[in-house]
C-alpha positions in Angstrom: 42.6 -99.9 168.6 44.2 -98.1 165.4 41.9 -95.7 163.6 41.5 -97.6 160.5 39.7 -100.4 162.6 37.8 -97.8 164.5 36.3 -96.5 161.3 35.8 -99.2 159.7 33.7 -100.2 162.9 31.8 -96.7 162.9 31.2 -97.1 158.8 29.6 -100.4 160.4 27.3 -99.1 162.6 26.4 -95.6 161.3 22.8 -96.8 160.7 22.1 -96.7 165.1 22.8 -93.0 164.6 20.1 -92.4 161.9 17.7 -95.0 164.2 18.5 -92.7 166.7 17.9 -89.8 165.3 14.6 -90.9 164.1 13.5 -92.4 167.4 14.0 -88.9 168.9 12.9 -87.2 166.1 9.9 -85.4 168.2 12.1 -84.4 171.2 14.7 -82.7 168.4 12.0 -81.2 166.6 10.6 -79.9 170.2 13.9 -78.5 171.1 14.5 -76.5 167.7 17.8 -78.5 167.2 19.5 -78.5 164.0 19.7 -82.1 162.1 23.2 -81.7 161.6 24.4 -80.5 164.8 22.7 -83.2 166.6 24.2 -86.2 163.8 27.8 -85.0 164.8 27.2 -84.5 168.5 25.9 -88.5 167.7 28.6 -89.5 165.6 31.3 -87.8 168.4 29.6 -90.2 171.0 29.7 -93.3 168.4 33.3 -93.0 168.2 33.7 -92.6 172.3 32.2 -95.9 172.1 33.9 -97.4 170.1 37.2 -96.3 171.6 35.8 -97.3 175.2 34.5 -100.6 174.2 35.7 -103.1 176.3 35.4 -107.0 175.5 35.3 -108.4 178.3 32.3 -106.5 179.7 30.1 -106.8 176.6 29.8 -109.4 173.9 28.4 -106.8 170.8 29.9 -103.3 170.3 26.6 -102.7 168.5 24.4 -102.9 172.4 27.3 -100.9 173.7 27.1 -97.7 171.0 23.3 -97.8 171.3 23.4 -97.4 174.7 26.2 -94.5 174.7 24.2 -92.9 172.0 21.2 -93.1 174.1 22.9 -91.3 177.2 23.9 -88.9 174.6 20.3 -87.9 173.8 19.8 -87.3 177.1 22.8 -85.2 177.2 21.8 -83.3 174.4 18.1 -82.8 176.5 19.9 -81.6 179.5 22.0 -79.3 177.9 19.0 -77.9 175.8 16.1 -78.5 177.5 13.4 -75.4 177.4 11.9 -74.9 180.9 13.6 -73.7 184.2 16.5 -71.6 184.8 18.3 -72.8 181.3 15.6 -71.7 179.2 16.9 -68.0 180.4 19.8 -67.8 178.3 21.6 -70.7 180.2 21.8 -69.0 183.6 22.4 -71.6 186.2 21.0 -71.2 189.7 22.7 -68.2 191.4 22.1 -66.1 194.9 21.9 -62.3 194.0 22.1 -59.8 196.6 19.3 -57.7 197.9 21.0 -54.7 196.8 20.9 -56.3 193.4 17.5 -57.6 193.5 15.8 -54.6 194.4 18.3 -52.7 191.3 16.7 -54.7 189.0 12.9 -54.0 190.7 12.7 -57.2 192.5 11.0 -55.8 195.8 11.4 -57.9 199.1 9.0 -55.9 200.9 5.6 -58.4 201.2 2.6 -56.5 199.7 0.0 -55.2 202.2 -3.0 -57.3 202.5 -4.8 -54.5 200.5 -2.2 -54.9 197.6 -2.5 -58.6 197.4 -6.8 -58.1 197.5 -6.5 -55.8 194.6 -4.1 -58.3 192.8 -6.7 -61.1 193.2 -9.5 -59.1 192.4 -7.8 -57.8 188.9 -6.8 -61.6 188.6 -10.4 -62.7 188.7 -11.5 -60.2 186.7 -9.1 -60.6 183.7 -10.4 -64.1 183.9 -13.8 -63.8 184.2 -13.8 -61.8 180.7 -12.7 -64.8 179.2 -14.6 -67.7 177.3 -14.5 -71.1 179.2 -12.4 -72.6 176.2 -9.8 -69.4 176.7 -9.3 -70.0 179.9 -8.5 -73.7 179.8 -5.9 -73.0 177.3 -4.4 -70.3 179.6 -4.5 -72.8 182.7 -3.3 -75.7 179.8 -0.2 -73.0 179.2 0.3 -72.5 182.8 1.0 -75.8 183.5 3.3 -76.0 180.8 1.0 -77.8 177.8 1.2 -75.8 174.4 -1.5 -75.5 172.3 -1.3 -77.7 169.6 -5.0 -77.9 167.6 -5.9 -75.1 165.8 -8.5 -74.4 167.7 -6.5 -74.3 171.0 -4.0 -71.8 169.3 -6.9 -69.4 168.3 -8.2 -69.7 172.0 -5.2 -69.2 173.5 -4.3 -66.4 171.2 -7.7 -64.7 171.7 -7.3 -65.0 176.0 -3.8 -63.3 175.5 -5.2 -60.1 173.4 -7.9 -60.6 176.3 -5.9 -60.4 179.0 -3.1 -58.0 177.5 -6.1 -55.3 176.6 -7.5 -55.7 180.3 -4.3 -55.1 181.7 -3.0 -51.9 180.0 -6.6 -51.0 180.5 -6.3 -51.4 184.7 -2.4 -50.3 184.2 -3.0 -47.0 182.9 -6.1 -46.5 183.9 -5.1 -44.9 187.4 -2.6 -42.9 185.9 -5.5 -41.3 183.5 -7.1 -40.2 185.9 -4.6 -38.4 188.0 
């Protein structure tokens, strides 16, 4: 295919990219994408379409760039997508030594039952100073809901001060005392 015919066909069907676009409009705005970036990532995968169209397996070239621009989405929410390792500057799954694990104060020694009873009783505690509301938006957050109503943002705002002033409280504390 020559590229005068391959852009006339793209001039064609620029309108799937801006459907596209809009379609996943939520998703972008949820990944803090830039509109332009993602329109030329789209507009690359158009024209990979339209150079891999092949005839004889499809009867439109319209179904076919949908589709690839579709799969590019989904490539664009794989490569950016904000929970798990990525969300960590993009650090795939590795295996660190335990020379290097305890260097950056990872310890691999299990806690004595008397360390884990102290961590469940300052747990409790911490969350027993909250309001009901606060602490549904903190288990809400845990399982990876954000706040979205006002209110819910000023709960969840309040059980972090909360939680942040009971814990340097119980941090330092100990160390106060000595």
């Amino acid at each position: 295919m020559d590229a005068i015919t391959r852009n006339n066909i793209f001039i064609e069907n620029m309108e799937l990219i801006n459907r596209t676009m809009h379609r996943h409009r939520l998703l972008l705005f949820a990944l803090h994408l830039d509109r332009d970036d993602v329109y030329q990532e789209l507009a690359i995968a158009a024209l990979r379409a339209i150079e891999s169209f092949d005839p004889s397996r499809s009867n439109s070239i319209k179904v076919h760039i949908w589709a690839k621009l579709q799969y590019a989405i989904l490539d664009i929410k794989e490569r950016h997508k904000p929970h798990g390792l990525a969300a960590f500057d993009r650090f795939g799954t590795s295996v660190w030594s335990l020379e290097l694990a305890e260097e950056y104060g990872f310890s691999l020694v299990e806690a004595s039952f008397e360390e884990q009873q102290d961590s469940e009783l300052h747990l409790r505690q911490a969350l027993s100073r909250l309001e009901p509301q606060e602490r549904q938006a903190i288990v809400l957050y845990l399982d990876g809901k954000r706040p979205v109503r006002r209110a819910e943002k000023c709960s969840f705002q309040t059980a972090l001060d909360k939680l942040r002033d009971y814990y340097l409280a119980v941090q330092y504390a100990p160390q106060a005392n000595q």
